[in-house]
C-alpha positions in Angstrom: 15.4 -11.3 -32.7 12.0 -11.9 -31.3 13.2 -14.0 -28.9 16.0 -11.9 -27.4 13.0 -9.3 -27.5 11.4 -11.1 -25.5 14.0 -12.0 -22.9 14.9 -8.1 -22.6 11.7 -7.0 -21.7 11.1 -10.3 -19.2 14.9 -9.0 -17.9 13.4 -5.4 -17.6 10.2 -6.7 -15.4 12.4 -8.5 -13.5 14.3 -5.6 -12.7 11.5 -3.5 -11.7 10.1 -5.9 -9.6 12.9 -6.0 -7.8 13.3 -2.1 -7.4 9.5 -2.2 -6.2 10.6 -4.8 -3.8 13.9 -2.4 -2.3 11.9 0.5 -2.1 9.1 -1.4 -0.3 11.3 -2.4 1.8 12.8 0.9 2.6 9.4 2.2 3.5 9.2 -0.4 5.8 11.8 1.0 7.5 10.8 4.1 7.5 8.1 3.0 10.1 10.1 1.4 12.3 13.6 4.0 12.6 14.1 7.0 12.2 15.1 8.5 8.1 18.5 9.2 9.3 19.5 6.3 10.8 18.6 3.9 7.7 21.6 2.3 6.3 22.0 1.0 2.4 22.5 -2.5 4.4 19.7 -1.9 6.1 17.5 -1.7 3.3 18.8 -4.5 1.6 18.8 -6.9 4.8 15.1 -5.9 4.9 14.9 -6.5 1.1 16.6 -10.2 1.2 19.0 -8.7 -1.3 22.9 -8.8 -1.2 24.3 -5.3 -0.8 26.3 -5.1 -3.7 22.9 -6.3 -5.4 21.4 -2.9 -3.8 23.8 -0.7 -5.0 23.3 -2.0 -8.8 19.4 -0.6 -8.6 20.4 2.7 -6.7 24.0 4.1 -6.7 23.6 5.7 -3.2 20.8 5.9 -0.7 19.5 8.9 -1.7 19.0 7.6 -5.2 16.6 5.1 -3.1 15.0 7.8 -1.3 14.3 10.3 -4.1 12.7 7.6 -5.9 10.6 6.5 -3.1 9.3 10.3 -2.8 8.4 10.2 -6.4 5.7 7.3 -6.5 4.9 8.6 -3.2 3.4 12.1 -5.2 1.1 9.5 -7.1 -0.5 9.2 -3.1 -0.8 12.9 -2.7 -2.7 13.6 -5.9 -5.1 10.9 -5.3 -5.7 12.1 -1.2 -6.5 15.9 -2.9 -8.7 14.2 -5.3 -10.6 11.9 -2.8 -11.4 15.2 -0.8 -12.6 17.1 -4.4 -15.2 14.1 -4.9 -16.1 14.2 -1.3 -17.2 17.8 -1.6 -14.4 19.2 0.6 -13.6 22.1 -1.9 -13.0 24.5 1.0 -9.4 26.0 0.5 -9.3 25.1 4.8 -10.2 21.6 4.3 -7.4 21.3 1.6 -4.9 22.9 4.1 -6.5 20.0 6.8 -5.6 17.6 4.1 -2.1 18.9 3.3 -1.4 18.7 7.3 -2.9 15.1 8.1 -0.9 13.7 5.0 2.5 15.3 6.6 1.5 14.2 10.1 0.4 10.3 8.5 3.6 9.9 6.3 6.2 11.1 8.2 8.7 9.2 6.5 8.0 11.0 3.3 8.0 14.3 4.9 11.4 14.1 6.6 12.4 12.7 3.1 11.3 16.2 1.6 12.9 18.3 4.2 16.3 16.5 3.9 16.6 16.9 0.1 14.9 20.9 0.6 17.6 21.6 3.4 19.9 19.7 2.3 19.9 19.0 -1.4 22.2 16.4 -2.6 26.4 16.7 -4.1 25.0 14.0 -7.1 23.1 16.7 -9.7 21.3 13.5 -11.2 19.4 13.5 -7.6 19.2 17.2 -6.9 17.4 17.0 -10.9 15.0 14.4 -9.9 13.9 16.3 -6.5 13.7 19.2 -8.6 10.9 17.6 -11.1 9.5 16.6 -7.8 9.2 19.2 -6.2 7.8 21.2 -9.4 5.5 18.7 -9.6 3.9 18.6 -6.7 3.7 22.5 -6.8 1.8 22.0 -10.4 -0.7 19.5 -9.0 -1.1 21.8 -5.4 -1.9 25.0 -7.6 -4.0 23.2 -10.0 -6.2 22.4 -7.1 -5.7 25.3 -5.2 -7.4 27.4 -8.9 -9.9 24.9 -8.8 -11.6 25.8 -5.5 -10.3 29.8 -5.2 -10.9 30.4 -9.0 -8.4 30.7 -11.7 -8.0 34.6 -11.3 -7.5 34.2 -7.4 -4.8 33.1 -6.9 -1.0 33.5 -8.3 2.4 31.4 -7.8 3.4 33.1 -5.3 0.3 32.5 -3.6 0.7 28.7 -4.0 4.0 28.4 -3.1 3.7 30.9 0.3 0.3 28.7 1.2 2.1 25.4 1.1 5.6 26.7 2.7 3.2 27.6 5.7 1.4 24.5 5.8 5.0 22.7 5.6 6.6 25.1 8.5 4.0 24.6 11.1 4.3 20.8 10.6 7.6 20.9 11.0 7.6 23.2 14.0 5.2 21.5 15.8 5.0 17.9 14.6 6.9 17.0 17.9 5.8 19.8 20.1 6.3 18.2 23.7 3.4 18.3 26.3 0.7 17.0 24.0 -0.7 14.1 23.0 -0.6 12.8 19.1 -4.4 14.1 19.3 -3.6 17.5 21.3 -1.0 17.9 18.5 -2.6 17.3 15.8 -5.4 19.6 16.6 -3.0 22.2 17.7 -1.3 22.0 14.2 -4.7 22.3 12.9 -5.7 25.3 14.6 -2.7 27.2 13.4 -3.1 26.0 9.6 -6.6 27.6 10.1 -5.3 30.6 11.6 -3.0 30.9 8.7 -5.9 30.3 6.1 -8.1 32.9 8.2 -5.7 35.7 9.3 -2.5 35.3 6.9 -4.2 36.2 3.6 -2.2 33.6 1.5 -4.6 32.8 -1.1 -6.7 35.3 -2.6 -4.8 38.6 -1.5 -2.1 39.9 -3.1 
């Protein structure tokens, strides 16, 4: 009994090594073509892993990408944190933050605006992006209350602050006639503006 045990979990860590290895290798990817046109063969050419092999750790591709996006939250939290112990508490160098992290990991933001415009026919995946995305939201307002105050700010505040941050990176993430530099700059300005002008946090 001990022995078979044994052999499950070894049969288990096996298994998850491999899944660490296939998602790795879809990130990979990621850097190199764009989201949409990355096959399931793709992935597992870049993997070293049959096809067929693939599709036993993730039923379809955005099973892969869903779980890619959900160790990929583990990174956000820690960036939000890093600028806390820094001593950039400022709600504007949070929105700064939120911006650079969508302009350096642009694989996982197109990942999060496929499954928000899109969602997914499998409900296993739309469930999992759901957690995801409530998640994130938990951990954003958490810091959010921590630099505006507990009392400042509502849900609706949190979740019109980061829409806004989201839209203008979208919008102008590849907004021709600038440089990466001009652009990002650009997409910080109008972040600022909306911290500034818009009245997201702290008004109701």
């Amino acid at each position: 009994m001990g022995r078979m045990s044994s052999f499950e979990r070894l049969r288990e860590n096996e298994r998850e090594i491999r899944k660490e290895l296939i998602i790795t290798a879809a990130m990979e990817l990621f850097e190199k073509k764009n989201f949409w046109d990355i096959s399931m063969r793709d992935i597992a050419n870049t993997a070293g892993v049959s096809a067929s092999s693939l599709y036993r750790y993730f039923p379809s591709r955005d099973d892969l990408f869903i779980e890619a996006l959900l160790q990929d939250i583990s990174h956000i939290e820690k960036l939000l944190k890093e600028r806390m112990v820094k001593g950039e508490e400022g709600i504007e160098a949070l929105a700064i933050a939120v911006v650079d992290y969508c302009l350096d990991n642009e694989p996982t933001f197109q990942m999060m605006c496929h499954f928000l415009m899109r969602g997914d026919e499998n409900p296993s995946v739309n469930e999992k992006f759901n957690s995801v995305q409530l998640r994130f939201l938990e951990m954003f307002e958490k810091v959010v209350k921590s630099i505006a105050g507990e009392d400042a700010v509502t849900e609706f505040h949190i979740q019109a602050f980061f829409a806004s941050l989201s839209g203008i990176v979208m919008t102008f993430r590849h907004f021709p006639g600038y440089t990466d530099d001009e652009r990002r700059a650009y997409i910080h300005k109008l972040a600022l503006l909306i911290m500034r002008e818009g009245g997201t946090i702290g008004k109701s």
